[in-house]
Phi, psi and omega in degrees: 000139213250155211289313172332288187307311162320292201291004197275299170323304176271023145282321188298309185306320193293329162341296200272321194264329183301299211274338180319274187276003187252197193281040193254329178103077163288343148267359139314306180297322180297319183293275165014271192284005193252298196302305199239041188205278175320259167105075161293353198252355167278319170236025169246350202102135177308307228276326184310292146352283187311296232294306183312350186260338178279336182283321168304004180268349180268356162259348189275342194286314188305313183274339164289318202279310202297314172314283043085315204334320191291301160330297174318317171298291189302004158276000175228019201059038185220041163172122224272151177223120180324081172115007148308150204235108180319303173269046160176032173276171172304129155208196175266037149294279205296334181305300173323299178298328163241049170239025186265321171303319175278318162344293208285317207274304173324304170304325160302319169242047224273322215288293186309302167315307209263354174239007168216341139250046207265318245256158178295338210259317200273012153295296178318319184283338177267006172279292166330306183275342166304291210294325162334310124357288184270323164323312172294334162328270177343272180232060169227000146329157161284135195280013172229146188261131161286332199261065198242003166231153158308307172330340171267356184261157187244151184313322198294323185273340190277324156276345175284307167320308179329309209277337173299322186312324189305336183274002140297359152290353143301087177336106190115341189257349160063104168337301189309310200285359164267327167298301195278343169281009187257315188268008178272322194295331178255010142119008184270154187274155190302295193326296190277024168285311200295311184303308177310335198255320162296315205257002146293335167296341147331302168238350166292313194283337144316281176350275185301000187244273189344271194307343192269328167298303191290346161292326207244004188304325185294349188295318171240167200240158188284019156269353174218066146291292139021274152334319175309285182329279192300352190269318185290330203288295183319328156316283178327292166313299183296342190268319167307338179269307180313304188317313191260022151263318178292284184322322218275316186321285198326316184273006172247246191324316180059209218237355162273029169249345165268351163291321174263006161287317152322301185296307174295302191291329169320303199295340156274319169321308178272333154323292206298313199290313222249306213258000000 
């Protein structure tokens, strides 16, 4: 693997970890920039190419547990989180009830996602319909949030976010901004829309990389193991500094300076495609 080909992996990686969590799409951005710059699919191959935006999500995943470990362990009992209130604490139930809807719905079209909305042109419409999405959160929300820890949301709001998250299996409309306008729009204040939306993201955003390697195994080869490496390491790094830049962020800014940064790139984006 030639040095080139290496930094061309760590733009992605760095792609991916910047663009992951906050509201933006990183598989849009990813598509974007590998479709209409990069071309990794001229020496990995389509199927490979595909296989590598998934693996690098898995560093981006990765940089979620270290952030998170505590919350996290304690969903499965194996760390206690301090001033819980036994009956009404966070637990793993609501991470279940809402990552279920998209689970269930991804599966069903998962074949139809990777093959008709893989393309740059149907990203620009989901940049749009995203950023929309989060304006009206912004300012058509309650204008006071009931919902100010996790400990406070209830299965009804945890599914209820769920069925919004579904409209991020449209490439380009971004899990985080859709998770987190489902949970302001359901009365939670941006951080802990955002905190339900990282640590909801662990095992869905697992899941789906997991089943998508091992769909894709014959695809890949120990020559462009290197590639891997460096896409995941960089997936990482880049994803632990957005993440704890993004929480100190989200509640001062809230969710219109990335909506209309979505809005500014369609409108260049559809220039460069449509024009």
């Amino acid at each position: 693997m030639e040095l080139f080909e290496l930094l061309k992996a760590l733009i992605l990686g760095f792609v991916e970890g910047m663009t992951e969590f906050a509201p933006v799409s990183s598989t849009g951005h990813l598509i974007i920039v590998d479709d209409m710059w990069l071309k990794t699919t001229e020496f990995l191959g389509d199927r490979s190419a595909f296989t590598f935006k998934i693996v690098i999500q898995l560093g981006s995943i990765l940089a979620v547990v270290i952030v998170f470990w505590k919350r996290l362990f304690s969903l499965v009992g194996l760390h206690k989180i301090d001033g819980q209130q036994a009956n009404k604490s966070f637990n793993l139930l609501h991470v279940i009830v809402g990552m279920l809807p998209a689970v269930i719905i991804g599966f069903v079209l998962k074949d139809f996602i990777d093959e008709e909305l893989s393309g740059v042109q149907t990203v620009i419409f989901a940049l749009v319909a995203g950023s929309i999405l989060m304006i009206i959160a912004d300012k058509f929300g309650p204008k006071k949030s009931w919902v100010n820890t996790l400990d406070q949301i209830t299965y009804r709001q945890a599914f209820a976010v769920g069925l919004v998250q579904c409209l991020s299996l449209w490439p380009g409309f971004s899990r985080s901004g859709a998770t987190i306008s489902g949970g302001v729009l359901f009365g939670m204040n941006h951080k802990t829309a955002a905190d339900f939306t990282f640590i909801m993201a662990v095992p869905i955003m697992a899941g789906a990389s997991l089943v998508s390697v091992l769909k894709n195994w014959e695809h890949l080869s120990m020559d462009d193991l290197s590639f891997y490496i460096v896409g995941f390491v960089g997936a990482f790094v880049f994803s632990l500094i957005s993440i704890r830049f993004f929480l100190k962020l989200i509640s001062r800014i809230k969710l219109m300076p990335f909506a209309i940064y979505r809005l500014v790139l369609a409108a260049v984006l559809a220039v460069i495609v449509f024009l």
